[in-house]
N, C-alpha and C positions, 0 to 999 in steps of 0.2 A: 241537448241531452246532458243530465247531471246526475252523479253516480257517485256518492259519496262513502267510501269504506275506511271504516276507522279502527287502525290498532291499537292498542292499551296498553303500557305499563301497566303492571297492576296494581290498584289505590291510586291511578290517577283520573276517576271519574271520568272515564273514553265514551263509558256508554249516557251518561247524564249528558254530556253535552253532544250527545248525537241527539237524544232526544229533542233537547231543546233548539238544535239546528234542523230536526225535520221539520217541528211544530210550526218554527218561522216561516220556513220554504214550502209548507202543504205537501210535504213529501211522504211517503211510507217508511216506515220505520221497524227494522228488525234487527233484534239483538242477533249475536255468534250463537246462543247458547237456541233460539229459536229454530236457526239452520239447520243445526245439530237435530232436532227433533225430529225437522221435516226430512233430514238426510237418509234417519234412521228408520222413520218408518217406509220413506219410497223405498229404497234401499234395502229392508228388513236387515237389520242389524241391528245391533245392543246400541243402545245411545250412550249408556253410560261406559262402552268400552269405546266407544268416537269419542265423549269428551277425556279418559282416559289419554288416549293417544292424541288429541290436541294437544298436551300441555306438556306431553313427558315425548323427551327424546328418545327416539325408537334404535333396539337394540340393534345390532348388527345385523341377527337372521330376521328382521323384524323389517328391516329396509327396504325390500325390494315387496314386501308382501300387504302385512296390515296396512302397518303407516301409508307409502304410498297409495294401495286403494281405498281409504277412509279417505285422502285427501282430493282424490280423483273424484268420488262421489260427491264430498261437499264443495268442491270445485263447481259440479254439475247444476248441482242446486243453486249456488250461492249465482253463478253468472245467467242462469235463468230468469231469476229474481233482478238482475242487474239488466236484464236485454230489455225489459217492462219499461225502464228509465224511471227518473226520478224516485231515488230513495237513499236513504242512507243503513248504511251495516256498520255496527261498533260493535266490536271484537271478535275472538277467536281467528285474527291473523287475517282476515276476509281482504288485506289489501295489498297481500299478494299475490291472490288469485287475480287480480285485473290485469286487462291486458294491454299492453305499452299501445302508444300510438294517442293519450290522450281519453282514454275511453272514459275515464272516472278521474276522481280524485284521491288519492293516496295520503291517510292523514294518519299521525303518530301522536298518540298524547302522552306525557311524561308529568314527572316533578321531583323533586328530591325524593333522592331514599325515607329520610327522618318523615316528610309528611304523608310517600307511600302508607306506612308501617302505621302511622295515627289511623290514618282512612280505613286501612285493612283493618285495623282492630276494633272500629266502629263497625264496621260493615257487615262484618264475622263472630263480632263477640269476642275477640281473643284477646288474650293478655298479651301486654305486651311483648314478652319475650317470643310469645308465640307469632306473634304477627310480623312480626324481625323475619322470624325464622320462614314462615310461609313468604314473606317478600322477595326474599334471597335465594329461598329456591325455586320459586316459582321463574325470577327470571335466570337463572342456570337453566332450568332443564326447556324453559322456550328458545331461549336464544341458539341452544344445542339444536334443538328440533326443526327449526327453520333453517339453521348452519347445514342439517341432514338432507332435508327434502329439497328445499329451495338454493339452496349455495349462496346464501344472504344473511349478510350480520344485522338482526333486527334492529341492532343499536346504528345503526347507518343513515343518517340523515339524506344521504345524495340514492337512498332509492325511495323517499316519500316526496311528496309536492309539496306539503307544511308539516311542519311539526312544533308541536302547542305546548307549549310549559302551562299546564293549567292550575299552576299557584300562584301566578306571577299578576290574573288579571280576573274578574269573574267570568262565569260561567257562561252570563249573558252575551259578554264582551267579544268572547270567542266566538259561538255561537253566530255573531252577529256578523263577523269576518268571514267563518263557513258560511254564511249563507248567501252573503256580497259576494263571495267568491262563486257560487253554485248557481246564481243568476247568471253572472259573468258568462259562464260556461254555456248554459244553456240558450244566453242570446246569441251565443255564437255559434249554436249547430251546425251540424252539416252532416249531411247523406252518407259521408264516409266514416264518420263517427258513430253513425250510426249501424252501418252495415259493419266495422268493427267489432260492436261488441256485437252485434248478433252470431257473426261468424264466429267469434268466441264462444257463444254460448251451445252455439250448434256442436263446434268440435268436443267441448267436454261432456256433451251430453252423449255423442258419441264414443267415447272413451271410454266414459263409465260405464255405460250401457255392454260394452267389450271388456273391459275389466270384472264385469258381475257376471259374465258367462261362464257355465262351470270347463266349458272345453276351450276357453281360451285366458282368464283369467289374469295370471301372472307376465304373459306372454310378454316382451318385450316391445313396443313397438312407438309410434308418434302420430296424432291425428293433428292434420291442419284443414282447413275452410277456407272457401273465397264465395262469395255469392255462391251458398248453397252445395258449392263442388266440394268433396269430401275424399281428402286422400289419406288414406291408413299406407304406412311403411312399416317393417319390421323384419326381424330374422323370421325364415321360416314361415311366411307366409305365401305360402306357393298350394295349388290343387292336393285337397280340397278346402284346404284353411281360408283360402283366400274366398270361396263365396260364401263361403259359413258367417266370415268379417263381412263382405258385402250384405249377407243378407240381415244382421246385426243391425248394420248402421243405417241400413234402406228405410227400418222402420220408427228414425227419430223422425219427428218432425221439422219440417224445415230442410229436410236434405232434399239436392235435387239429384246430384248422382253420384258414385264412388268408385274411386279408382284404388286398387290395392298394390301396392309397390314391394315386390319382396326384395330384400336386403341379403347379398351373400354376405352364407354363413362364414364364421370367422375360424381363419387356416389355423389346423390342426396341426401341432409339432411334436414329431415324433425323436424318440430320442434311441439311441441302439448302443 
């Protein structure tokens, strides 16, 4: 099983060479920007307020609310799409949705600033001044937003598997590397690998599915998987909350049963 998610600088061509890494490997091929669609319409939401909020670091009152469940949903999707095996995703952050243990491969592509800012003003038509300017803020307010949701500096090399300076060799080249590497991977399967991402994909779909409830929405909680078995935790999830969440999550596919764990609530201190 190979599962290639690729993040972008931006102007550093992430999504050309995912393309041309599916093309090689016979794999599926979906841009961030196609998630996005599909998130937006299971999901019925504004697409253009999800890519909105992909790129801009969300405000204070905005953190426990939008952001997180725009991310929760595309979460959903995106590891769906990923439990299918073999494919590849370039961009919109899609690789830090995967889940540790091996499931995929975690790729960053980069290049200098100077030849960002060319690319972006070919790509966009801007002047240059302009495309400066969209390069520099574009990686402020990502790297903010991932620093929010995730607790991860996107500029981190020690949380991707590779990361690709895509100036340094062609396009081909690289490509060529992802795709020797994504054999590699998939001659190595294995059952656990696979029952991985599945349980990954089970629990966000779970999540989401609890997160889009209008009676439970915001609520605080955590969904984990193991073959099938589905535990929700959280404050306040005691009678009746707790079968409203079982009867939620009863109806993804793939669950086989759900155990709901309520969390005592946190000691009140009174003062006199």
């Amino acid at each position: 099983m190979a599962v290639i998610a690729i993040s972008q600088q931006i102007g550093s061509r992430g999504i050309e060479l995912g393309e041309l890494a599916a093309r090689e490997l016979g794999y599926r091929f979906q841009t961030g920007e196609q998630l996005i669609a599909e998130t937006a319409r299971r999901f019925n939401v504004s697409a253009e307020q999800m890519k909105w909020f992909d790129v801009h670091a969300p405000h204070f009152w905005e953190r426990k609310t939008e952001g997180s469940r725009f991310a929760a949903y595309y979460r959903a999707v995106f590891l769906q799409e990923a439990a299918l095996d073999r494919i590849v995703v370039a961009g919109r952050g899609s690789s830090h949705f995967l889940p540790e243990g091996g499931c995929g491969i975690r790729v960053r592509t980069m290049a200098p600033v100077a030849i960002r800012i060319k690319q972006v003003a070919r790509e966009e038509k801007l002047a240059p001044a302009a495309a400066d300017k969209r390069v520099r803020d574009f990686d402020t307010e990502v790297k903010a937003r991932i620093q929010t949701l995730f607790g991860q500096d996107i500029e981190d090399p020690a949380i991707y598997d590779l990361v690709i300076n895509t100036s340094r060799l062609s396009l081909d080249a690289h490509a060529n590397t992802l795709a020797a590497l994504a054999t590699h991977i998939d001659s190595k399967g294995s059952p656990e690998r696979t029952k991985c991402m599945s349980d990954a994909a089970i629990a966000a779909q779970v999540h989401a599915a609890l997160v889009a409830h209008p009676k439970i929405g915001d609520t605080q909680m955590s969904v984990n998987c193991s073959a099938g078995r589905v535990r929700v935790s959280g404050v306040g999830l005691v009678p009746p909350w707790d079968n409203l969440v079982i009867g939620v999550a009863q109806r993804i596919e793939g669950v086989a049963s759900v155990e709901v764990g309520a969390e005592d609530d946190p000691v009140t201190l009174t003062t006199s």
